[in-house]
Steps between C-alpha positions, in 0.01 A plus 500: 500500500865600610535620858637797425185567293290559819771677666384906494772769525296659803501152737846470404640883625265462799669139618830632446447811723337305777799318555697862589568657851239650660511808568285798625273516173465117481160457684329837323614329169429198567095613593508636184627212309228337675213645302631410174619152657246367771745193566692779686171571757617227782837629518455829502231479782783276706725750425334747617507385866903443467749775621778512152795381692308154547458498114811584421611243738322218305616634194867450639435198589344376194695673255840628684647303822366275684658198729646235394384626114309748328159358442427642152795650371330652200826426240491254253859419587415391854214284329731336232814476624481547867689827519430872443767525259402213208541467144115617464572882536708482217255295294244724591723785447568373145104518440495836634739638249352313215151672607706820474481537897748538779445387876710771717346570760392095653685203402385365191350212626283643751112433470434815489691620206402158307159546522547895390718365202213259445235781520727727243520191279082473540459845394720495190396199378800315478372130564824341414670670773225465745467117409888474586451659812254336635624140464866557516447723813198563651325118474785378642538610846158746561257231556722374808576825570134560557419199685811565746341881528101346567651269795762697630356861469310618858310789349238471260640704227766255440286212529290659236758589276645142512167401351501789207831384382426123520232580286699632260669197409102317565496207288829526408609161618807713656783591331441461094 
């Protein structure tokens, strides 16, 4: 069975908005995420004992600015090619159009919005797209993205959601 097979649009969304800023709704939504998503349960009850601005610090640090490098700059670009500004946004961009979709608002290559295009591409059925996708982007630089994020990240959350999106890729053999 493909990968993307056992992907579900609802896993997808969720992993792609855990990797935003958080904010003063983040823990409320994130208890009730929980219920639906047990996996959640550890973080939120760590979570729960942190003041924001020390999440929000690890989530700079991960994601943002950290010295000497970002940890887990969540861009395929910086994955690929090293950079933030790489030939993969424009690939991916290419996709995006072809799917009948625009990325405005995020770079095109940003985890987030590649695992909402993949999500879309779930819920309309459009396996050829999806299958592209996933092992001209997404194979090839989320499963070290996810193991950088498991040994770097200090807060469970991020630990945790290093292990989600490895698993999507689970028997993958890496990049396809």
């Amino acid at each position: 069975m493909p990968a993307e097979t056992r992907w579900t649009v609802d896993e997808l969304r969720l992993l792609g908005g855990l990797l935003g800023l958080p904010g003063d709704e983040s823990l409320p939504l994130l208890e009730e995420l929980s219920r639906r998503h047990p996996w959640l349960a550890p973080a939120v009850a760590e979570l729960s004992a942190l003041p924001l601005d020390q999440w929000q610090g690890e989530y700079t640090r991960l994601f943002v600015n950290d010295r000497p490098r970002t940890r887990c700059p969540p861009f395929e670009s910086a994955y690929r090619g090293g950079s933030m500004d790489g030939p993969a946004g424009t690939e991916v961009a290419a996709l995006y159009r072809r799917a009948g979709l625009g990325a405005e608002a995020m770079p095109p290559d940003y985890l987030g919005t590649e695992l909402e295009c993949a999500a879309f591409l779930l819920e309309r059925g459009e396996t050829a797209l999806l299958r592209e996708l996933r092992r001209e982007h997404l194979a090839r630089w989320v499963p070290r993205f996810a193991t950088d994020l498991r040994e770097a990240a200090g807060l469970r959350l991020y630990r945790l959601l290093g292990e989600r999106l490895a698993l999507l890729f689970d028997g993958d053999g890496g990049a396809a």
